[in-house]
C-alpha positions in Angstrom: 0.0 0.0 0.0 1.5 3.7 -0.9 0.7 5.7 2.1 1.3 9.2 1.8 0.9 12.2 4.5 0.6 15.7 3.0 1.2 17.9 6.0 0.8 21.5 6.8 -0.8 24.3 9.1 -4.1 24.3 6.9 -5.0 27.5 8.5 -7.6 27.5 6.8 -7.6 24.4 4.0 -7.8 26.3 0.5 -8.7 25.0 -2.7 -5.4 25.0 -3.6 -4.9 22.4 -0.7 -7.9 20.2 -2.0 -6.1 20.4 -5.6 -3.5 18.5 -4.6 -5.3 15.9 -2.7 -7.3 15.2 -5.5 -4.0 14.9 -7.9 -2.4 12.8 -4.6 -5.8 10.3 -4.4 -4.9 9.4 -7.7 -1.4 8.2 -6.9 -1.4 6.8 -3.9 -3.6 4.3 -2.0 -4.0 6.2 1.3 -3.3 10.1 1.8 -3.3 11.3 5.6 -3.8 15.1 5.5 -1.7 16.1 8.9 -2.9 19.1 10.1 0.3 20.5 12.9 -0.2 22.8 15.7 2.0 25.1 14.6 1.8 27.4 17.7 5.0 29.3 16.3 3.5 30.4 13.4 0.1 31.9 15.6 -2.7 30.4 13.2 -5.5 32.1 12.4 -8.1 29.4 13.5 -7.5 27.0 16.5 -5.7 23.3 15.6 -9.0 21.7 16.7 -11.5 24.5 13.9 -8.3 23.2 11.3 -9.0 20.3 11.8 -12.6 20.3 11.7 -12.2 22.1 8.5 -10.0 19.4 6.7 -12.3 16.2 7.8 -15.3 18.6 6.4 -12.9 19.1 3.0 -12.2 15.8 2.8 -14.8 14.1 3.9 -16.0 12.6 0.3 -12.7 11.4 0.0 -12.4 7.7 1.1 -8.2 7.9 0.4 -7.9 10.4 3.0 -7.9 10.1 6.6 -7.1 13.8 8.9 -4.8 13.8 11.8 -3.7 16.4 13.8 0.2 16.2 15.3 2.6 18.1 17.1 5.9 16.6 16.4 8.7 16.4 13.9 7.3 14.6 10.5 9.8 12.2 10.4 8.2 10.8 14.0 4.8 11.5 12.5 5.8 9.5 9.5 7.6 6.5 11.7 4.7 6.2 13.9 2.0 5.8 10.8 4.3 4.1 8.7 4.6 6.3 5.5 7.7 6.8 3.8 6.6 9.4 1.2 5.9 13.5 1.9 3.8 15.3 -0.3 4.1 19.0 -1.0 2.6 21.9 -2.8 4.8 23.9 -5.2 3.3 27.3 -5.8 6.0 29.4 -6.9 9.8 29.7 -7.4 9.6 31.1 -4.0 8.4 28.0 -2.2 10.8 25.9 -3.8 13.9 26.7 -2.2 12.2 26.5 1.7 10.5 23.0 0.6 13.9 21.7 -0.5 15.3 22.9 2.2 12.6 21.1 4.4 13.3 18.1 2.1 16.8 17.5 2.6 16.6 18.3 6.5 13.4 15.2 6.5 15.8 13.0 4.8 18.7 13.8 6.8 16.7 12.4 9.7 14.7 9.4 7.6 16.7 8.4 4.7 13.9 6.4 3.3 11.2 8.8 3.5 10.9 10.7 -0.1 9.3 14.0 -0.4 7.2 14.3 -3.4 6.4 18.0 -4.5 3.2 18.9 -6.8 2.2 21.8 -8.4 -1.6 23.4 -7.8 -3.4 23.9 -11.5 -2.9 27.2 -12.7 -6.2 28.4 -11.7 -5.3 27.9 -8.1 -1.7 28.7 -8.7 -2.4 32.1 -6.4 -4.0 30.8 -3.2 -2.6 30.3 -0.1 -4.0 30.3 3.2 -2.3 33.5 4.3 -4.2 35.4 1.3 -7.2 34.1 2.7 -6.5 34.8 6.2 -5.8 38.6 5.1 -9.1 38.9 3.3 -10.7 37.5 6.0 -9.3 39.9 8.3 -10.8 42.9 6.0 -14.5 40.9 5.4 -13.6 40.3 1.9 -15.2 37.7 -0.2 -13.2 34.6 0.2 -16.1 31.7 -0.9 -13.8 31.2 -4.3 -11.1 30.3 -2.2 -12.3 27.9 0.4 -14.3 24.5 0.3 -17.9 25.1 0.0 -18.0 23.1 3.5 -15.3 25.1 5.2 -16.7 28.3 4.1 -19.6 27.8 5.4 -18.1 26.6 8.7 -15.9 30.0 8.7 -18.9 32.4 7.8 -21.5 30.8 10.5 -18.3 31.1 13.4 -18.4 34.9 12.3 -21.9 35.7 13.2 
């Protein structure tokens, strides 16, 4: 079985996000979307909302299964036994940080492989810190969320 995890802060899940997990369901058996803490990074929404969002996103996708996990990858990885990392590539810009990433992973897992995927072009701009900025000036974000997480984010606002 090819077990993948495609980790990140999901803060909130984008479309973007769900792009990839549909290109990812149709390469690997079993996809667990790992949602971290992240309390360095001060998310937006609270690790239990993200992930709440993400088992909404996901939730007509049998592949995937959500966790959420505060520890290095590598342990997560050990510890559900997946040996292959998958990443988004938006831009040149990610690139160098995700290789970076990469390399430090495999430094401490030799057999764990990252594999990096590019959104389609039409979701080639989104990124949960766009949507966390429009949210934070009430602008119309509905494009650029799940229809399920949007509507999770819009009722928690009223």
């Amino acid at each position: 079985m090819k077990r993948a995890i495609y980790p990140g802060t999901f803060d909130p899940i984008t479309v973007g996000h769900m792009d990839i997990v549909r290109r990812a369901c149709n390469i690997f058996d079993e996809i667990i979307l790992a949602v971290a803490e992240s309390k360095s990074k001060k998310p937006m929404f609270s690790h239990s909302e993200r992930i709440a969002f993400a088992e909404a996103a996901t939730r007509d996708f049998p592949k995937v299964r959500v966790v959420g996990f505060e520890s290095l990858l590598v342990d997560l990885a050990e510890t559900l036994e997946a040996s292959i990392i998958i990443r988004g590539l938006r831009a040149v810009s990610d690139f160098e940080y995700e290789l970076q990433m990469g390399y430090a992973n495999a430094s401490l897992k030799p057999d764990l492989e990252t594999i990096y995927l590019m959104p389609s072009l039409e979701h080639a701009f989104v990124s949960s810190s766009v949507v966390r900025t429009i949210l934070h000036f009430k602008g119309r974000v509905e494009h650029l969320l799940p229809s399920e997480v949007y509507i999770m984010i819009a009722t928690e606002e009223k």
